[in-house]
TIMAR-617532 format. One record per residue: residue in one letter; chain; z, x, y of N, C-alpha, C in turn. Coordinates in nm, 3 decimals. Example, Ala and Ser with C-alpha at 12.3 -4.5 7.8 and 13.67 -1.06 7.14 Angstrom:
2
DODO  code  unit      n.Z      n.X      n.Y     ca.Z     ca.X     ca.Y      c.Z      c.X      c.Y
DODO     A     A    0.780    1.319   -0.569    0.780    1.230   -0.450    0.780    1.320   -0.330
DODO     S     A    0.708    1.285   -0.225    0.714    1.367   -0.106    0.787    1.290    0.003
END
This chain:
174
DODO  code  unit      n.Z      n.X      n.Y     ca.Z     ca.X     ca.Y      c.Z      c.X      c.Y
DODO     X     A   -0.827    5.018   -0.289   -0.689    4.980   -0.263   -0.682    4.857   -0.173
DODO     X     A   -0.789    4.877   -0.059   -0.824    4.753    0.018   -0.815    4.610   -0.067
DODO     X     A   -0.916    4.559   -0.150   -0.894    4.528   -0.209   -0.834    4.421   -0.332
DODO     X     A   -0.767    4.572   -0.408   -0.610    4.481   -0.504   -0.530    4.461   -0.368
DODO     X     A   -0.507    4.487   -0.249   -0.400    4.423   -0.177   -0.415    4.309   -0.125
DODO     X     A   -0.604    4.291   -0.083   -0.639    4.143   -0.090   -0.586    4.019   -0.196
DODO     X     A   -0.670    4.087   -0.260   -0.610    3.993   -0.421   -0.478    3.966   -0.430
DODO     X     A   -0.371    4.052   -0.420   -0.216    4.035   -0.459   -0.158    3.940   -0.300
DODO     X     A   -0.233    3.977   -0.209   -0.180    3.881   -0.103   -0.291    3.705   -0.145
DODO     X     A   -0.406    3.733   -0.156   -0.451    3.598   -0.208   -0.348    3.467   -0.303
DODO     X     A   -0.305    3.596   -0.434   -0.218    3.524   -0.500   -0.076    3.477   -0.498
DODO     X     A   -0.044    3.573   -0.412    0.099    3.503   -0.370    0.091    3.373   -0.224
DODO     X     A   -0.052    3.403   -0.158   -0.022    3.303   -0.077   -0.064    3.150   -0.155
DODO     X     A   -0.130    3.133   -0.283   -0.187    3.086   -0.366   -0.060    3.021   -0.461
DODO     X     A    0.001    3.084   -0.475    0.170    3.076   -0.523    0.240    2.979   -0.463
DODO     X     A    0.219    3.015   -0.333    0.368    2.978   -0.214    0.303    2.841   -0.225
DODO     X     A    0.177    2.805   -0.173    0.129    2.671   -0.138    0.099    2.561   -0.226
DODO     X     A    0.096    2.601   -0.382    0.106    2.535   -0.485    0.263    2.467   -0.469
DODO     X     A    0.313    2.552   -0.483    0.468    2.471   -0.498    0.537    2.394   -0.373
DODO     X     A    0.427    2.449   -0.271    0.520    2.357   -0.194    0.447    2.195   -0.173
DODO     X     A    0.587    2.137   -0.146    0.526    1.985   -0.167    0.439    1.940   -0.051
DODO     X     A    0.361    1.824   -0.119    0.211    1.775   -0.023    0.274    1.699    0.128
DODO     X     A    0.276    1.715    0.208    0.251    1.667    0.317    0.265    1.511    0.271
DODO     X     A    0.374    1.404    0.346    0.364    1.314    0.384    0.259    1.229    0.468
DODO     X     A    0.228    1.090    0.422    0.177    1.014    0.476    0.080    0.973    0.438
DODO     X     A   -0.018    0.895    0.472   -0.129    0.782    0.416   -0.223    0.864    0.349
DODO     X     A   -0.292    0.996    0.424   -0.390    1.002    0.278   -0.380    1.055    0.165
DODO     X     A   -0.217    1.035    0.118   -0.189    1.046   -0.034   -0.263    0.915   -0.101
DODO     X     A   -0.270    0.803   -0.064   -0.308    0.683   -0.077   -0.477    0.602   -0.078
DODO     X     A   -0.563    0.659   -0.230   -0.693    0.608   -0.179   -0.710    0.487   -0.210
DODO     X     A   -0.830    0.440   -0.145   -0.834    0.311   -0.126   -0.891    0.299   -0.261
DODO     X     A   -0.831    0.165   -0.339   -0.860    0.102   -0.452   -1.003    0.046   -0.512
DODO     X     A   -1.053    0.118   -0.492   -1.254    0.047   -0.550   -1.246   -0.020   -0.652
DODO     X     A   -1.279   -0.147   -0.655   -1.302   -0.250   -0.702   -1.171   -0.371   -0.768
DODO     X     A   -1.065   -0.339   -0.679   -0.902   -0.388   -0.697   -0.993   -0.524   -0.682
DODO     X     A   -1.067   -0.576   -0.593   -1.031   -0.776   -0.600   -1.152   -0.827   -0.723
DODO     X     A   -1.155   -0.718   -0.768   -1.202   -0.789   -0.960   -1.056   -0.711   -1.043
DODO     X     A   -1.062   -0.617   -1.019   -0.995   -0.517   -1.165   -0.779   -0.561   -1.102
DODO     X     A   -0.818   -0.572   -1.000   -0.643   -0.638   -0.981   -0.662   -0.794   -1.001
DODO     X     A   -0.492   -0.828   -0.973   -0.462   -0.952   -0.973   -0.421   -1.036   -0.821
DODO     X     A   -0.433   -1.122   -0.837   -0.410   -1.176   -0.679   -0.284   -1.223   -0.710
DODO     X     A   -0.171   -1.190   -0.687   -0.064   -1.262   -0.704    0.011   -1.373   -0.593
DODO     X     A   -0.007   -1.371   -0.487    0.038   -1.440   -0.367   -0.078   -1.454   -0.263
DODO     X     A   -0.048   -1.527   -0.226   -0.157   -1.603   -0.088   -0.055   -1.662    0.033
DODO     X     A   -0.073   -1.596    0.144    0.026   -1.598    0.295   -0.062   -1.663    0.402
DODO     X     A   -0.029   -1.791    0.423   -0.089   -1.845    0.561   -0.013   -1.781    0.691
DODO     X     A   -0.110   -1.719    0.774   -0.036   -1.679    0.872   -0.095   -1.758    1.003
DODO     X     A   -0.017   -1.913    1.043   -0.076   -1.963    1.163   -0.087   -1.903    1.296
DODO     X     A    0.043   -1.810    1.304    0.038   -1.723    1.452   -0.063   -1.629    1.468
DODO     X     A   -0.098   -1.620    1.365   -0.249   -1.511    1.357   -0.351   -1.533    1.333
DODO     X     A   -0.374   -1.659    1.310   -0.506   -1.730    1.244   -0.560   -1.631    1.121
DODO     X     A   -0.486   -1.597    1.012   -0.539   -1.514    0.918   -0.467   -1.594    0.780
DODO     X     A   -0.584   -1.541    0.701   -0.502   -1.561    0.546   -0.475   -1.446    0.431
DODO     X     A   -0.366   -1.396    0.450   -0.329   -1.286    0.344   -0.392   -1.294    0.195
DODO     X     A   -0.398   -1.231    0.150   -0.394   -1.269    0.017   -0.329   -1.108   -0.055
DODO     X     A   -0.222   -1.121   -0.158   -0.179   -0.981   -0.216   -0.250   -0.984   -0.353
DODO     X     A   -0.240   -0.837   -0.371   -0.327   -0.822   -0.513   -0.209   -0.747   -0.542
DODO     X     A   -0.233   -0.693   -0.679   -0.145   -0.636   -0.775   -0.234   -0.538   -0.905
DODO     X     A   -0.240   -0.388   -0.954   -0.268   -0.350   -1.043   -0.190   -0.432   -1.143
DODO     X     A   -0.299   -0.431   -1.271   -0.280   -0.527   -1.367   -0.150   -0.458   -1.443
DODO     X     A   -0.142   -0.304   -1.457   -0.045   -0.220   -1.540    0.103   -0.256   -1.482
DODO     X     A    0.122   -0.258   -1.294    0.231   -0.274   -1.295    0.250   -0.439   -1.316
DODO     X     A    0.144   -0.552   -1.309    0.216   -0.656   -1.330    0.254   -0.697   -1.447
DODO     X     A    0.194   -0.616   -1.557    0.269   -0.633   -1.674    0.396   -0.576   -1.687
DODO     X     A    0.464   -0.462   -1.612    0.568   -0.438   -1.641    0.660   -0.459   -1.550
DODO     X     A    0.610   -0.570   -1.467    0.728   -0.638   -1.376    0.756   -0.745   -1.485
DODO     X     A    0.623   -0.814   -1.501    0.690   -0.993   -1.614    0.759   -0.925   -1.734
DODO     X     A    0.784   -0.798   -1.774    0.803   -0.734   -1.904    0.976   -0.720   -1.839
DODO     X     A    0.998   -0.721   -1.759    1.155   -0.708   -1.700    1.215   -0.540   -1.655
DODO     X     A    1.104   -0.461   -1.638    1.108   -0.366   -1.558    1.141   -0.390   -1.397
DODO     X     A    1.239   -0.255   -1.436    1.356   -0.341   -1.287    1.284   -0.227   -1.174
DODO     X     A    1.245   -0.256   -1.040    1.165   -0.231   -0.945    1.008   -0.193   -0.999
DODO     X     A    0.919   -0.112   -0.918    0.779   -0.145   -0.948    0.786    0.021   -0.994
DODO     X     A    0.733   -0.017   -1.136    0.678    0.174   -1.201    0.549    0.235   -1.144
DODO     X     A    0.611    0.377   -1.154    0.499    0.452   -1.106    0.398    0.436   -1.143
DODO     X     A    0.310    0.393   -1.036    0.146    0.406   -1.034    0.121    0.272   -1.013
DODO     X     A    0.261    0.204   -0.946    0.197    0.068   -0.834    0.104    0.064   -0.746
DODO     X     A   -0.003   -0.063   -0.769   -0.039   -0.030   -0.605   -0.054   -0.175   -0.581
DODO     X     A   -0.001   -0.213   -0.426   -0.008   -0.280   -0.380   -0.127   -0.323   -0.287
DODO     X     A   -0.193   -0.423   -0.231   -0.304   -0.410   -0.169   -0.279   -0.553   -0.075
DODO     X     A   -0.294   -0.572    0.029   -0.274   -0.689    0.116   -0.403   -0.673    0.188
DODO     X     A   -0.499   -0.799    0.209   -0.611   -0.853    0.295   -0.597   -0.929    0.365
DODO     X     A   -0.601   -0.880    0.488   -0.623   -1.002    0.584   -0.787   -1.096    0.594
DODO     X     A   -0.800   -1.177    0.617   -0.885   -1.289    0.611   -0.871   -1.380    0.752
DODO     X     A   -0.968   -1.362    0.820   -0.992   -1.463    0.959   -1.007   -1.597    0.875
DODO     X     A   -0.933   -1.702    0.947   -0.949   -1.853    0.943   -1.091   -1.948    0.994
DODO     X     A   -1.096   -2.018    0.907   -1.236   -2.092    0.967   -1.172   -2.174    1.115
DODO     X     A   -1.269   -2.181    1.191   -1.178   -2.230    1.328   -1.315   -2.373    1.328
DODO     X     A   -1.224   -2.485    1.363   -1.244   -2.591    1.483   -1.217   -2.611    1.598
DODO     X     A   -1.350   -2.481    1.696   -1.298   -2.442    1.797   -1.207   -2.339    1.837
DODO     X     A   -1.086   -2.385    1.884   -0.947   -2.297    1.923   -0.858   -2.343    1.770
DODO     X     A   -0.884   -2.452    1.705   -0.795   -2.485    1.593   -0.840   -2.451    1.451
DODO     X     A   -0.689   -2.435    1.414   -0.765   -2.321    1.277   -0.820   -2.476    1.119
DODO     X     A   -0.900   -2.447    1.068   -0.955   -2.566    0.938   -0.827   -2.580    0.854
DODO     X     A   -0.812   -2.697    0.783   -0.709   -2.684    0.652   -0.766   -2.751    0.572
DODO     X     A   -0.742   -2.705    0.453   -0.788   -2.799    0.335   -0.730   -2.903    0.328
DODO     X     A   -0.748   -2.964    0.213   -0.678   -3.136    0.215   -0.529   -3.092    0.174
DODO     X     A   -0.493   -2.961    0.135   -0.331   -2.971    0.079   -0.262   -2.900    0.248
DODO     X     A   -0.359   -2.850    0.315   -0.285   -2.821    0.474   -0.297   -2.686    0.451
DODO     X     A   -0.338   -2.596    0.351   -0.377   -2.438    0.374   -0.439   -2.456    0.444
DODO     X     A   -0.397   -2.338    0.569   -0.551   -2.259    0.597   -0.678   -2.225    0.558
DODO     X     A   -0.786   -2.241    0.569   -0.940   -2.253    0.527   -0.978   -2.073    0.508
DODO     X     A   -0.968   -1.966    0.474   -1.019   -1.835    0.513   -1.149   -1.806    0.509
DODO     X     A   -1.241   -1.740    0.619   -1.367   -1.716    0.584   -1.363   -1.548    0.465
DODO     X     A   -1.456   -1.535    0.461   -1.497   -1.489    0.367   -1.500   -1.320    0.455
DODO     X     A   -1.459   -1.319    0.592   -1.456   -1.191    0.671   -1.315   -1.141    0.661
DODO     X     A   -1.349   -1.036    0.583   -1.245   -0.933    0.550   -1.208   -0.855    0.664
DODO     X     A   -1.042   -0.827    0.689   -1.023   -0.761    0.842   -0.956   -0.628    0.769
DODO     X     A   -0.870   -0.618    0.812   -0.782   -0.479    0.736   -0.774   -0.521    0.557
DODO     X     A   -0.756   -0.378    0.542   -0.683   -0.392    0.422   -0.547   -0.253    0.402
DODO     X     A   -0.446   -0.322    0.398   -0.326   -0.253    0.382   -0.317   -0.224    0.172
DODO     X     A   -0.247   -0.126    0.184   -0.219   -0.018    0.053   -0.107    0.005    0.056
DODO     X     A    0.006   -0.028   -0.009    0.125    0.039   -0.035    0.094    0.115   -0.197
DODO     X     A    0.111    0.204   -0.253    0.120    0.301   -0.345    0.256    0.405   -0.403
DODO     X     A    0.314    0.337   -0.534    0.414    0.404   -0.541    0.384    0.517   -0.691
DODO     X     A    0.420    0.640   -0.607    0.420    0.779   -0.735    0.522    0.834   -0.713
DODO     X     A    0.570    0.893   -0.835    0.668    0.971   -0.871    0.653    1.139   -0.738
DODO     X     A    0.786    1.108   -0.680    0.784    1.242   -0.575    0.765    1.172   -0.441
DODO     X     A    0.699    1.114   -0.434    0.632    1.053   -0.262    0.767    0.995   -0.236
DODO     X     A    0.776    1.008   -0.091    0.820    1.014    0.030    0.947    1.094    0.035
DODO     X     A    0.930    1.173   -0.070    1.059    1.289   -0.047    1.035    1.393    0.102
DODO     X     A    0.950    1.376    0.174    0.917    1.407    0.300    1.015    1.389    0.393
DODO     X     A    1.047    1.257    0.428    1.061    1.160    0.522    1.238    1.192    0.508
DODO     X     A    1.285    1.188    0.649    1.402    1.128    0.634    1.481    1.032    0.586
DODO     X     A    1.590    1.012    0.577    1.635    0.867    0.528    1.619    0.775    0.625
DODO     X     A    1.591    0.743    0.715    1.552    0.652    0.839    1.431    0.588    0.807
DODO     X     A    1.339    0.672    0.747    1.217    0.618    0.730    1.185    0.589    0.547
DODO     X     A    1.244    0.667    0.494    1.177    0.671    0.283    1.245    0.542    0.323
DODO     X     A    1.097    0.530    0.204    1.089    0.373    0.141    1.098    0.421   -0.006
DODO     X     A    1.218    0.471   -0.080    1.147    0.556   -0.191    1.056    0.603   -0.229
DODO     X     A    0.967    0.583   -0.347    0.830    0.663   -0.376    0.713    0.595   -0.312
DODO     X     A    0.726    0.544   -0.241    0.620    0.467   -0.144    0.530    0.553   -0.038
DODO     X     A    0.427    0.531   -0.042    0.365    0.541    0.051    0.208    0.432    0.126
DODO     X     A    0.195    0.449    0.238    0.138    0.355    0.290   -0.025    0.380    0.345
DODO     X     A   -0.116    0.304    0.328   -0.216    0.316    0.418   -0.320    0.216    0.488
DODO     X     A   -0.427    0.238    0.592   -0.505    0.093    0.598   -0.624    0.141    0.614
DODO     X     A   -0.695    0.061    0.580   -0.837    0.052    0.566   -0.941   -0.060    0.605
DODO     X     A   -1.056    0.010    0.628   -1.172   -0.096    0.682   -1.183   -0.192    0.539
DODO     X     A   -1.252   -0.265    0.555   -1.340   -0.359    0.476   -1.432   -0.244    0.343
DODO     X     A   -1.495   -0.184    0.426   -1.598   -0.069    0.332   -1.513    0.005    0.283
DODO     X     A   -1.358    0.045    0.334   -1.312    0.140    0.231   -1.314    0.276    0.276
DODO     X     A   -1.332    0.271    0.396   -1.302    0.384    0.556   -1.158    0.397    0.582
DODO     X     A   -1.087    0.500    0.559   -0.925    0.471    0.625   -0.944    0.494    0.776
DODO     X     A   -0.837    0.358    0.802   -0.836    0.345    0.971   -0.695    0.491    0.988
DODO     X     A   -0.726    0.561    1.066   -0.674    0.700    1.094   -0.507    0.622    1.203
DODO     X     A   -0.415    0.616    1.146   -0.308    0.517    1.219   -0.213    0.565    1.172
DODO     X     A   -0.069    0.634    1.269    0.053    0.654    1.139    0.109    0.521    1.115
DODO     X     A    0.157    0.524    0.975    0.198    0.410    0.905    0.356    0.377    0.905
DODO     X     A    0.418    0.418    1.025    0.562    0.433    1.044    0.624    0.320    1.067
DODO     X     A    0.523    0.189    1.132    0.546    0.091    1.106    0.587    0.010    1.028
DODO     X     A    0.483    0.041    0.876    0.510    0.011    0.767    0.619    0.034    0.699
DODO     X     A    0.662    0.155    0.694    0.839    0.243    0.674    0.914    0.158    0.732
DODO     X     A    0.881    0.126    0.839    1.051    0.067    0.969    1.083   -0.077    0.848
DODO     X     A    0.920   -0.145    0.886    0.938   -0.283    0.822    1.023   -0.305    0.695
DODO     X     A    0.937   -0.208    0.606    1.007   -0.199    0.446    1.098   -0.142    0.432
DODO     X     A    1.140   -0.046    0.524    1.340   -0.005    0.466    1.391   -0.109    0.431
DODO     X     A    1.438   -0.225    0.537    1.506   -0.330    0.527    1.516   -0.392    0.381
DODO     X     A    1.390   -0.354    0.268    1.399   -0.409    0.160    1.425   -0.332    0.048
DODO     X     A    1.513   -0.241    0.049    1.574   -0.153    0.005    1.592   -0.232   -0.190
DODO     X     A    1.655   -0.321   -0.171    1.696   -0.383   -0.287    1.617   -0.448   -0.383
DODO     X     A    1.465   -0.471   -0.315    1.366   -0.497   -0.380    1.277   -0.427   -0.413
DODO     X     A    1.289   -0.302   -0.405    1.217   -0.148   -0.417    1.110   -0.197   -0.303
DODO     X     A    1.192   -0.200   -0.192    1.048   -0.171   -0.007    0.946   -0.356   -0.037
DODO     X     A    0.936   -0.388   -0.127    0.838   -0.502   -0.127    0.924   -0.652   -0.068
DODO     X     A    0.813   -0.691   -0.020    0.818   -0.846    0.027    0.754   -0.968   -0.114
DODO     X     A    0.671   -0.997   -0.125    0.639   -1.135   -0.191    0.609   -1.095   -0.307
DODO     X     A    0.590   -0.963   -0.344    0.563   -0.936   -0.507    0.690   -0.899   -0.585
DODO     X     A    0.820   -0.868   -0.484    0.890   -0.802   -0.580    1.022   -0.942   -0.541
DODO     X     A    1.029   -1.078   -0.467    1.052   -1.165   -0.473    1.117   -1.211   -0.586
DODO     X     A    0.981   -1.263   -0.627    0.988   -1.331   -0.785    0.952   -1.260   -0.947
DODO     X     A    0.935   -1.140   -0.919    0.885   -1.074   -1.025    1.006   -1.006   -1.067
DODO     X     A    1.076   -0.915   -0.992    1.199   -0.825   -1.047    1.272   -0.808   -0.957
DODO     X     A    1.400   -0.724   -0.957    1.492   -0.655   -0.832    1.551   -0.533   -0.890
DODO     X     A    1.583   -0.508   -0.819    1.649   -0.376   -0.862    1.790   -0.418   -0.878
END
């Protein structure tokens, strides 16, 4: 009797936790293995106050169905932003002959935005970025352990562009 009452409590607690929804926040979000071949680089950000050079990538699936005239970014976006240290002369940062920034080849963070169907139904309205969610990572592909609430504050404001800055610009709007 011991037991079947194990079992019948196993399965209902087995029940309860299936349906309930996953926990908010970054490690819904894995890091992308091998995105700067299998993505696209769509934008490049000189940042002089930081001596860094952005560069954004893009899965190839959603950038076809942004140029296709799909209005905000379909599920199973992922976004990916790299920071890049500047070659320095000294205290001054290098430019090429057109006045970019020079980037070395040392990878610093790498930021993840990721949009799926359901995500951020967590979050209050103060913070959802709709189906967005956020994360950052080392170079190797280590998540840096950080809440990403930052990321939320920043991207509410872009409500009308489904949460994005330079990809959802020129590609689509809502």
């Amino acid at each position: 009797m011991t037991t079947l009452r194990l079992g019948i409590a196993a399965l209902l607690a087995a029940a309860i936790f299936t349906t309930l929804p996953a926990a908010a926040g970054p490690e819904k979000v894995a890091f992308p293995v091998g995105y700067q071949t299998d993505f696209v680089i769509f934008e490049r950000i000189d940042r002089d106050d930081r001596k860094i050079v952005r560069f954004m990538y893009v899965n190839r699936d959603a950038l076809q169905a942004a140029k296709a005239g799909q209005p905000g970014a379909t599920q199973g976006t992922v976004l990916v932003m790299e920071d890049h240290k500047v070659r320095l002369n000294g205290e001054e940062p290098v430019r090429d002959a057109n006045g970019r920034l020079v980037p070395t080849d040392e990878l610093g963070i790498v930021f993840v935005m990721e949009k799926q169907a359901g995500w951020g139904s967590e979050y209050g309205e103060a913070l959802r970025n709709g189906e967005w969610e956020y994360a950052m990572f080392r170079a190797n592909g280590e998540r840096i352990d950080r809440p990403t609430t930052g990321c939320l504050e920043c991207h509410k404001g872009q409500e009308a562009v489904d949460y994005t800055f330079t990809y959802s610009g020129f590609l689509f709007s809502r």
